[in-house]
N, C-alpha and C positions, 0 to 999 in steps of 0.2 A: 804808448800805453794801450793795452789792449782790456776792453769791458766784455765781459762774457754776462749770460741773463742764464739762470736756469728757467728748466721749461716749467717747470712745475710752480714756478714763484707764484705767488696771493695775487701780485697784478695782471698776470694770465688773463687773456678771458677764454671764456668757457664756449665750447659752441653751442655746449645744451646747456641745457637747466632741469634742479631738479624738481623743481615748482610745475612745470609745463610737459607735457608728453601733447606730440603730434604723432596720429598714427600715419602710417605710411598712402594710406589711402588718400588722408587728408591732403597729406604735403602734397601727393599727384595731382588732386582736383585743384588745389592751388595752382599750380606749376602749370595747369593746362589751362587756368581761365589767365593767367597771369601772361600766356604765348597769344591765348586769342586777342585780349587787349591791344597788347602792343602790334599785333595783325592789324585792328582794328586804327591805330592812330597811326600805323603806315601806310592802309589803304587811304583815312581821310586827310593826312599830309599830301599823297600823289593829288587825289581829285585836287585840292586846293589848286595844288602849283598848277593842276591842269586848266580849272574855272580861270584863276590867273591870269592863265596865258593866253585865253577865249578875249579875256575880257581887255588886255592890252590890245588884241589886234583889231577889234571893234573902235577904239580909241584913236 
């Protein structure tokens, strides 16, 4: 038994809306603070494991 979907069906979702417009500018400055962040919780994930490892060998 083979179920085919069409693309257009009601249960789609949508990737816009037509409620909401982001201008393009917007979605980059997103996109950029959203790369520095995760910059930022991989820079203080390393320190961690680093402080860590200071602090087993002191032990």
């Amino acid at each position: 038994m083979e179920v085919k979907k069409k693309i257009n069906s009601s249960n789609t979702p949508y990737f816009f809306s037509s409620e909401m417009i982001i201008t393009k500018k917007s979605l980059n400055e997103n996109q950029l603070k959203f790369t520095y962040q995760k910059q930022l919780i991989s820079d203080l994930d390393n320190k961690h494991k680093e402080w860590s490892k200071s602090i087993n060998r002191k032990f």
